[in-house]
N, C-alpha and C positions, 0 to 999 in steps of 0.2 A: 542445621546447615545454614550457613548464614551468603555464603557463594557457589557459583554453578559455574562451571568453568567448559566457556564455550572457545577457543581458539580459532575455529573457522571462520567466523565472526569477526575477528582482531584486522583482519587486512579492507574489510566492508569500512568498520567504523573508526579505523587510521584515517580512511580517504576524506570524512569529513570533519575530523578534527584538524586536517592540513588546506587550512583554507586558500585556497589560490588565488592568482592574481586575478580581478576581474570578479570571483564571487559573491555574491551578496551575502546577508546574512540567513534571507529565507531557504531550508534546505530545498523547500520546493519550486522556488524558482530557480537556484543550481541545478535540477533536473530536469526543468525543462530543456536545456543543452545537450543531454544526456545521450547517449547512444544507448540502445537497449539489444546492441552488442557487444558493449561494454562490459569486459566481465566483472566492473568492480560498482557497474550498476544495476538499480532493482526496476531501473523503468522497463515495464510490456509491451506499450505499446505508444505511439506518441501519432494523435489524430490532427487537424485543424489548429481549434482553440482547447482541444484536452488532451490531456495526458493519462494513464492506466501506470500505476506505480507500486510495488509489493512494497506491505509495510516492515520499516529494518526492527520494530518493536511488536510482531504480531500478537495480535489475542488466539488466534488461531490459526494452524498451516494454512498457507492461500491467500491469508487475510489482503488485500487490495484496495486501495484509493484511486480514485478519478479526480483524478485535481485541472480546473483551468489553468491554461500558462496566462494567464493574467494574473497578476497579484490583487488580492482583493479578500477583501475578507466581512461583507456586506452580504449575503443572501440576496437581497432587492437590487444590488448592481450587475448580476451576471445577462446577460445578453439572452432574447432569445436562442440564438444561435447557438452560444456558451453552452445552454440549459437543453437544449437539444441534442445536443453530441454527449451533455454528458447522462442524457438518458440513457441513449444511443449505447455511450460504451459502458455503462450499469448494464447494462442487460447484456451486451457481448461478455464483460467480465463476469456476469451468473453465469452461462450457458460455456464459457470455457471451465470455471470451477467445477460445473456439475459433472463435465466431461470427465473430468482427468483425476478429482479427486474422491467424486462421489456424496459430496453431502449430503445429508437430511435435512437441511434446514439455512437459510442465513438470517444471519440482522444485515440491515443496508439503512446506512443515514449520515447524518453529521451533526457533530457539534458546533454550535454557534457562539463564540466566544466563550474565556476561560469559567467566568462561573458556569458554562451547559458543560464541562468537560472537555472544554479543546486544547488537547496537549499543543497543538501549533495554531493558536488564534489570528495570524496576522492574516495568513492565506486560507482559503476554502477548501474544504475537500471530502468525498462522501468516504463510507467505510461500506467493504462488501467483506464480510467474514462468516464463511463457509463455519456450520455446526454442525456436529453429531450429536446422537443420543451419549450421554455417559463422557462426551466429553470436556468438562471438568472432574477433577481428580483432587486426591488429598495435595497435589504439591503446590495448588496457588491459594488452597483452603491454609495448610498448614506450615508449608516450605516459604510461602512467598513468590513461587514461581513458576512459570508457565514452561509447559514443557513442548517442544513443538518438533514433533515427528519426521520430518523431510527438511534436508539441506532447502536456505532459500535459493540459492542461484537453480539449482535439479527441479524446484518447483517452476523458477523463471521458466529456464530453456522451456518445460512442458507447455508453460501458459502463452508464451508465444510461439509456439505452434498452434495450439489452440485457437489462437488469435488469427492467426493468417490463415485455416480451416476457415474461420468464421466471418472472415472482413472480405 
């Protein structure tokens, strides 16, 4: 099988193929505007100087980024302040994952530029991605593709509730 045919999906990734007036080209600084009552966005939550955003390409249900609304994409220029909150909501975004979805396990980090593996190098941002035992499966080994269990907006709504429990 060479495509997977997600629809739900199609009206998320219209919005940022229709670039608007005023947008940049960083997807993650067009989110920092974001309402995360928006239904046609994935942001959680939106603090100070950070933001909590579900990723629209997850490796795993839940999957989440902490991104600064600063643009920046340097490690050594983030602020203490910056790197404080985005401890801060690292550890709120584990503590609502573990609530709501139950993990065994995450990875939490980032990639620093394109050769470490940074699909978006211009801006910074960590990865929290809730694991289980057993899952990986034959369809990213053999298919190509990741299958991910739970609508992401049904994940949203949950994680910011979660969120406002915990803030």
């Amino acid at each position: 099988m060479n495509r997977m045919w997600s629809p739900w999906r199609s009206k998320y990734i219209q919005s940022f193929k229709e670039k608007k007036e005023g947008d940049s080209d960083c997807i993650f600084c067009n989110a920092v505007t974001q309402n995360s009552n928006d239904e046609d966005s994935l942001v959680v939550f939106h603090g100070v100087e950070v933001f909590v955003v579900m990723n629209l390409y997850p490796y795993n249900n839940g999957h989440l980024m902490v991104v600064p609304n600063r643009h920046i994409n340097d490690f050594l220029d983030l602020s203490k302040s910056e790197l404080d909150e985005i401890n801060h909501l690292l550890k709120i975004s584990l503590k609502a994952l573990r609530e709501i979805l139950k993990p065994q396990g995450f990875n939490v980090g980032m990639n620093i530029g394109k050769v470490a593996g940074a699909g978006i190098d211009t801006h910074l941002h960590y990865h929290a991605v809730p694991r289980w035992n057993g899952d990986t499966n034959f369809m990213p080994a053999l298919g190509e593709v990741k299958v991910i269990s739970q609508d992401l907006l049904q994940t949203k709504t949950e994680l910011i509730k979660a969120f406002d429990k915990l803030l």
